[in-house]
C-alpha positions in Angstrom: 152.2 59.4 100.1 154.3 62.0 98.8 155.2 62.5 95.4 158.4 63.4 93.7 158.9 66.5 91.6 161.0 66.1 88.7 162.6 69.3 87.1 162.9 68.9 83.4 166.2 69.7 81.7 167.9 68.8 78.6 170.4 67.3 80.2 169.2 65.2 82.9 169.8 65.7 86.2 171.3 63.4 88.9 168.7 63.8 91.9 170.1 65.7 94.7 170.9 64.5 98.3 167.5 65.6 99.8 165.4 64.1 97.0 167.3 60.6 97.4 167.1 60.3 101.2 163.2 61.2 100.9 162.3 58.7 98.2 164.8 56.0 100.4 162.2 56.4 103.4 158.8 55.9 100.8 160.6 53.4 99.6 161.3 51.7 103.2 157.1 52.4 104.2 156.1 51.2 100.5 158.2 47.2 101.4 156.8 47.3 104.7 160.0 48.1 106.6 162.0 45.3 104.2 165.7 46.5 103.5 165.4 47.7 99.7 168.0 47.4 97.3 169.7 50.9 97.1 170.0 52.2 93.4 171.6 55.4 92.5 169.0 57.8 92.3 165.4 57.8 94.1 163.2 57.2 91.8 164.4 53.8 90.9 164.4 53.2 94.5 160.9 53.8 94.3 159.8 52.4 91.3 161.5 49.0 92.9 159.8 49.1 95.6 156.7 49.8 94.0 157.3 46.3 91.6 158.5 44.5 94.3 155.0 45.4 96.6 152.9 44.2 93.8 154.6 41.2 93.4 154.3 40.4 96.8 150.4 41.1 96.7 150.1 38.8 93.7 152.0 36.0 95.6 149.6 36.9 98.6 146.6 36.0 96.2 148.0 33.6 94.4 148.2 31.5 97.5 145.0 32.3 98.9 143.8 30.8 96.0 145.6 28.1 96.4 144.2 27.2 99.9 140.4 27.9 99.3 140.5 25.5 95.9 142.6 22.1 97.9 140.8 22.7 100.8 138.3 19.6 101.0 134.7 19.7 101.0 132.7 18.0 103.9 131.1 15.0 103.2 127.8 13.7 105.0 127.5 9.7 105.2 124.3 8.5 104.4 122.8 7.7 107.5 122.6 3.7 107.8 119.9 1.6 107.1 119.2 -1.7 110.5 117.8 -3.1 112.9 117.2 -0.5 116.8 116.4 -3.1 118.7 114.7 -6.2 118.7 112.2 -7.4 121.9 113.3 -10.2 124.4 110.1 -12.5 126.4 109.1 -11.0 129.7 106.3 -13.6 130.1 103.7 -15.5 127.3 102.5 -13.1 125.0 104.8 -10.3 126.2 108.4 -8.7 124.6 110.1 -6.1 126.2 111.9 -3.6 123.6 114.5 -0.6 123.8 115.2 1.7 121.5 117.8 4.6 120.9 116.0 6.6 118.4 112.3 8.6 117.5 110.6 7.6 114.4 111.4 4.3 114.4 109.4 1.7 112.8 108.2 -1.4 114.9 107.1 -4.3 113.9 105.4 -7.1 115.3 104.9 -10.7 113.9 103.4 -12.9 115.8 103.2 -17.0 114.8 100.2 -19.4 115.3 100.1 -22.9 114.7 103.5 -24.7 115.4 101.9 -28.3 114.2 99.8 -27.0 111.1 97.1 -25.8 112.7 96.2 -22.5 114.6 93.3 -22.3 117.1 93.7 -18.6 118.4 93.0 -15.4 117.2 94.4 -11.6 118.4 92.4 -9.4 119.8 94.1 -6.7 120.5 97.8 -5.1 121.0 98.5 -3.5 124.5 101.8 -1.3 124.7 102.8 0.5 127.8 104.1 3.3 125.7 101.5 4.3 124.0 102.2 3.1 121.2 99.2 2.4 118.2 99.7 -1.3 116.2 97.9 -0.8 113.1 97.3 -4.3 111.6 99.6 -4.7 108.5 99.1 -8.7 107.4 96.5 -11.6 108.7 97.6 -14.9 106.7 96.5 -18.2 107.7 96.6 -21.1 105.8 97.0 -23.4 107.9 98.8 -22.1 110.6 98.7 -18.5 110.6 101.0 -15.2 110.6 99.9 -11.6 111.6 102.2 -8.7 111.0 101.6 -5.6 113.0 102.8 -1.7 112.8 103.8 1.5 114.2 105.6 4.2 114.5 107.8 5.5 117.9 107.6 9.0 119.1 110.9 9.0 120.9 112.9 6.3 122.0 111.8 2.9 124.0 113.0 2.0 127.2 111.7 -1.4 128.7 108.7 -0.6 126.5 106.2 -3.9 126.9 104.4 -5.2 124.0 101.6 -7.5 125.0 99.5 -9.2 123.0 95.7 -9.8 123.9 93.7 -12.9 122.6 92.8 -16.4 122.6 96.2 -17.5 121.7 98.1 -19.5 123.8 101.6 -18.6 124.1 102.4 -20.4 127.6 102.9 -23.9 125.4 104.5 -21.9 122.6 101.9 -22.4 120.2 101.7 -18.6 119.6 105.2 -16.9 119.5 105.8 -13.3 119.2 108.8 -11.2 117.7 108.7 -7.0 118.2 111.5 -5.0 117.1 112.4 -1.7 115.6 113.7 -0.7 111.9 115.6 2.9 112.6 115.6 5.9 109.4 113.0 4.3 107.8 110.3 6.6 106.1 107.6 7.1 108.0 105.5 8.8 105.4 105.6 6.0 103.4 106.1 3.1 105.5 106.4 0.6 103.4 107.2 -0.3 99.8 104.7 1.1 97.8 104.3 -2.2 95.1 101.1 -3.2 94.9 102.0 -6.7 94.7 103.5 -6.5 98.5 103.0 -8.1 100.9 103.9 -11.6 99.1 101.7 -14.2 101.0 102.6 -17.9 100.6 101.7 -21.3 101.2 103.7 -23.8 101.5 101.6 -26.9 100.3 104.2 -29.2 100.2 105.4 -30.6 104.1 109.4 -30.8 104.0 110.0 -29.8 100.7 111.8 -26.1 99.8 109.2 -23.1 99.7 109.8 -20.0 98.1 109.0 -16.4 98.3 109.4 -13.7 95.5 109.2 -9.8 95.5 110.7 -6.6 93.5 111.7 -3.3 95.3 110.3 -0.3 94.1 112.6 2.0 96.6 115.4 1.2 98.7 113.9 -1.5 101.2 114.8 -3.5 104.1 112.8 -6.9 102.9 111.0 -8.6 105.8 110.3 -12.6 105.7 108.8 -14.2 108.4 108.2 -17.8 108.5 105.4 -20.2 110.0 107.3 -23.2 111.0 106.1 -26.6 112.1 107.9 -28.7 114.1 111.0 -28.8 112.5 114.6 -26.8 112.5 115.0 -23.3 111.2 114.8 -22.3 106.9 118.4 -22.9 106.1 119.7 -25.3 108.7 121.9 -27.6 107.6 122.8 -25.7 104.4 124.4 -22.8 105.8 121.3 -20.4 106.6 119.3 -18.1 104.1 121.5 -16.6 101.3 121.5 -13.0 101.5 119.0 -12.5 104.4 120.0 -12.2 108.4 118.2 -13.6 110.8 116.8 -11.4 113.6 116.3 -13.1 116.2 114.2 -14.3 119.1 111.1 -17.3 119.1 109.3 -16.7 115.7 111.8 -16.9 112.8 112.1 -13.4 111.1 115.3 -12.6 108.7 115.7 -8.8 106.9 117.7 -7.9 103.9 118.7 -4.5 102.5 118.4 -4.4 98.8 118.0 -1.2 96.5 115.4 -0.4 94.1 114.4 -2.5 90.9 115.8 -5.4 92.8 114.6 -8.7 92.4 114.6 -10.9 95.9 113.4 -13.9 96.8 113.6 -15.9 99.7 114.4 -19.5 100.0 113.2 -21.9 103.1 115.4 -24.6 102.7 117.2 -27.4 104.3 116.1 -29.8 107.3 112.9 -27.1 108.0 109.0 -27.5 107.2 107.3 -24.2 106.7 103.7 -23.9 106.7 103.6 -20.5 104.9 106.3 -17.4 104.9 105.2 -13.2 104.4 108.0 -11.0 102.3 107.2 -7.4 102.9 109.4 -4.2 102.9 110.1 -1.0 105.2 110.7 2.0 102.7 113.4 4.4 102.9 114.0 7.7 101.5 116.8 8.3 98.9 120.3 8.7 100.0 120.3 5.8 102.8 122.2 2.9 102.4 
């Protein structure tokens, strides 16, 4: 941009015609082609113009500011902590399951006994995809409760679970439950305590039996139940506080607690249980 030449006097000059109209047209490229203000003399024209871009550029700033510091930060939900699916009978000793996620967690109880005693055994775990049951819990005192494992590679569709073994599920003596626990942590499967899994008997036919555990990590709590012939743990009273049942022949219930929490679960009411396992599926932080 040009600049202006000033003559020094002692008595100061007004600027002539020519200098004006060339310090009106800087002045009209300086705002941008914005009408300016004429003032007698170019130079003021100019040094208005000048003041009047800068302010403008500070405004400019100022409100870029603005936007970058109120606009909101994203915000990632922890991912939810349940239940992929849970296994429905295809035939005795047999659960079909589907699933919508890898790296789930399945597990699979299966109940002996029904009338205090259990005459079978399980000799192995057949699964159509490829999945590998890793024996977690064998408790039988009286009638018994197994708890299997493992983990999925991708999800399940139709996926049949069969169990293999002198155990006769055709009269419902043996009952089988297989479902799937999604975001768990598969590196650490379950709560490290080593006072889980809780195992115990329930001596006393018909009365209330009791099961108590404390999370080290934030857990989904497991308690299955080996029932005689009687109604479900909580009927009549309104269910099992703070545990949801899962559904299907054996009775299973989950609860999410968080770490350093004490649980305990509770069969009561118009049921008879022969013996209940409390264990728990470990999750990393930031799940809920």
């Amino acid at each position: 941009m040009r600049q202006p030449i000033f003559h020094e006097s002692q008595h100061a000059a007004e600027p002539s015609e020519s200098f004006q109209e060339s310090h009106w047209i800087e002045a009209i490229d300086i705002r941008n082609n914005v009408g300016p203000i004429k003032l007698k003399g170019g130079h003021q024209v100019y040094r208005l113009s000048m003041l009047h871009s800068r302010v403008k550029l500070a405004c400019v700033v100022v409100a870029c500011l603005t936007v970058i510091m109120v606009v909101p930060q994203p915000v990632h939900a922890a991912p939810p902590i349940g239940l992929d699916g849970v296994g429905s009978d295809i035939g005795p000793g047999q659960q079909s399951l589907t699933t919508t996620r890898q790296n789930d967690v399945v597990i699979l109880i299966i109940e002996c006994g029904f009338a205090r005693s259990c005459d079978g055994s399980i000799t192995s775990i057949i699964d159509n995809a490829g999945l590998n049951f890793l024996l977690r819990v064998a408790f039988s005192p009286g009638d018994s409760l197994w708890e299997y494992y493992a983990v999925t590679k991708s999800p399940l569709t139709s996926d049949n679970v069969t169990v293999i073994g002198p155990c006769n599920f055709t009269y419902h003596l043996c009952r089988m439950l297989v479902f799937a626990i999604m975001w768990a942590n598969t590196a650490d499967i379950f709560d490290l305590s080593p006072l889980l899994p809780v195992t115990v008997s329930c001596l006393n036919p018909g009365s209330p039996c009791s099961a108590p555990m404390k999370s080290s990590t934030i857990d989904l709590v497991i308690a299955s139940v080996a029932e005689n012939d009687a109604p479900a743990c909580g009927t009549g009273v309104g269910g099992v506080p703070g545990f949801t049942w899962i559904g299907g022949s054996v009775e299973a219930y989950y609860q999410i607690v968080i770490p350093h929490r004490n649980v305990t679960f509770s069969c009561v009411g118009f049921s008879d249980p022969d013996a209940i396992v409390l264990d728990a599926i470990s999750f990393p932080p930031g799940f809920r």
